[in-house]
N, C-alpha and C positions, 0 to 999 in steps of 0.2 A: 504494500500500500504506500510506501515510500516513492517519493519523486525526489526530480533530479533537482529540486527548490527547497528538498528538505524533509523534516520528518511529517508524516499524512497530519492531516486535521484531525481535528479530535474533540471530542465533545464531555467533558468533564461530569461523571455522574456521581450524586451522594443518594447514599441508601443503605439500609436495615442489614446487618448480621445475624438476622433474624428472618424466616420468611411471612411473618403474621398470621392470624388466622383465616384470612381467606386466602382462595387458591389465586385469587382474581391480580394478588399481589405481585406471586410470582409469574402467571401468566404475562402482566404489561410488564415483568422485566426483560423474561424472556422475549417479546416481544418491539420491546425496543433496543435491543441488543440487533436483532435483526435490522430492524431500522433505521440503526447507525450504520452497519456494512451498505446494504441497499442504496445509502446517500454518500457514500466513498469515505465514511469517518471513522476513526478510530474511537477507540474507548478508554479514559483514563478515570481510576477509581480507587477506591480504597483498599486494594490487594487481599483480600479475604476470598476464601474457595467454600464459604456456608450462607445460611439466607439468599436475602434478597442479591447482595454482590455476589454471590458464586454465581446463582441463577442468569444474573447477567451476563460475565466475567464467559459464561460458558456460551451461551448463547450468539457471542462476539464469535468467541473462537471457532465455532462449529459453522459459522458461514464465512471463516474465510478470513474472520477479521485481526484487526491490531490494540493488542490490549495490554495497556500500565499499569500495573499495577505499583501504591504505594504505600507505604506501610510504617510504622514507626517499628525499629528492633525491638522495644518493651510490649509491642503486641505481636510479632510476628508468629509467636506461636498462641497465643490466645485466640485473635483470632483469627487462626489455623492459615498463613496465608496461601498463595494459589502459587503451585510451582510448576503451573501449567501457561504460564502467562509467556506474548511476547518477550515482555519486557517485568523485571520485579523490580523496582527501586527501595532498598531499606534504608530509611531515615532516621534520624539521631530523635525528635520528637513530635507533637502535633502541629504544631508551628511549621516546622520546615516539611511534613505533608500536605498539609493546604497549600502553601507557596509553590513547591512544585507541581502539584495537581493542576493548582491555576495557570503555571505559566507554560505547562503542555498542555491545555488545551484553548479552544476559541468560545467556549460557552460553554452554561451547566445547565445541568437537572436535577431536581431532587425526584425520589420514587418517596413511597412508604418508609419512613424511619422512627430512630428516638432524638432524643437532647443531640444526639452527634451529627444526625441529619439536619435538624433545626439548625441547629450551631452554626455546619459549613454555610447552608442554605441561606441564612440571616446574614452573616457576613459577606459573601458575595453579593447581594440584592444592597447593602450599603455602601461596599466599593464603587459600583455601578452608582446608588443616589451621589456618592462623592465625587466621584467623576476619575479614581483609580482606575479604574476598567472601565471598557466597553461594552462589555461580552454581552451576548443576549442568556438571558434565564428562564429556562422554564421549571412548570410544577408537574409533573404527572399527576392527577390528582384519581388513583387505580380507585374504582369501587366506591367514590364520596370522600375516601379517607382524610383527603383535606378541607374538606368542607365547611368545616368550623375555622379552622383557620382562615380561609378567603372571606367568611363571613368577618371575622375577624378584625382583616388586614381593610374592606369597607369600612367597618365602624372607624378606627382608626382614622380613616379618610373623613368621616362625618365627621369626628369630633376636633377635624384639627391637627392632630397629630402627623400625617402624613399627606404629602399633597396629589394629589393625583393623578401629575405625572410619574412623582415617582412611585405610586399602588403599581404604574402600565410597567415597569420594568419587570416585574414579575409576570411571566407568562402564564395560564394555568390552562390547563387542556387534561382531556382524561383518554384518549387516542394517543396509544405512543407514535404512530405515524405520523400524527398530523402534527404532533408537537416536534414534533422533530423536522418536519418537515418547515412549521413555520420558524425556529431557531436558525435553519442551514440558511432559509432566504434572508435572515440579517448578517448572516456571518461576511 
């Protein structure tokens, strides 16, 4: 997937070590895992081979595609990383994960997570309102699971707190297809 201008694009994704309890979770990961090859992009991710990232992580690979994995060494074996991948990156801590994650790829997603999903996801969406990055954002929002949140991130807009161009930098779509597909037309 590599060209002669350098390493492929890539689409930075955050998500669950965990697969939840609907199947619908892992379906849209596997499912946009596809939808990153299909659109010529790689995958770069949190290096884990269980949950929702393996589900991915696999699903890249089995069509073909280019996948990052990154990891801090205090979690490499917690959780369980993928030594199936393109590419493994082990990093010194969470800090110098993020950084790298962000600066191989050209935008994110978040799928279904916890606090660590949140986490990246909230920090990238405020580099973008700060004008750090560019990158476009999307939400996969599988099954409703974000639902309260977008409800959320409105109020927020109502009350002031948030203006509403920057609510639009957050993408949210529950078609892995199509979010992906509207991400690659800002790239």
């Amino acid at each position: 997937m590599a060209t002669d201008s350098g390493p492929p694009r890539a689409l930075c994704v955050y998500c669950g070590s965990k697969a939840g309890q609907d199947g619908v979770y892992r379906a849209d990961a596997e499912a946009l895992g596809r939808a990153l090859v299909r659109r010529g992009l790689g995958l770069v991710y949190g290096g884990g081979n269980v949950g929702l990232m393996g589900a991915l992580a696999d699903a890249v690979l089995a069509e073909g595609g280019c996948v990052t994995g990154v990891i801090p060494g205090a979690l490499e074996e917690r959780e369980l990383a993928h030594r199936g991948l393109t590419e493994l990156a082990v990093v010194e801590d969470m800090h110098a994960r993020k950084a790298l994650m962000a600066a191989r790829s050209q935008g994110f997603i978040a799928l279904p997570g916890g606090y660590g999903t949140l986490e990246e996801l909230f920090e990238a969406v405020a580099w973008s309102q700060l004008h750090i990055h560019g990158k476009p954002i999307g939400l996969l929002n599988s099954g409703g699971y974000y639902d309260h949140l977008v409800t959320f991130l409105d109020h927020a807009v109502d009350q002031g707190f948030l203006r509403p161009r920057h609510r639009e930098l957050l993408k949210v779509g529950r078609d892995p297809d199509q979010l992906v597909a509207q991400l690659t037309d800002e790239l």
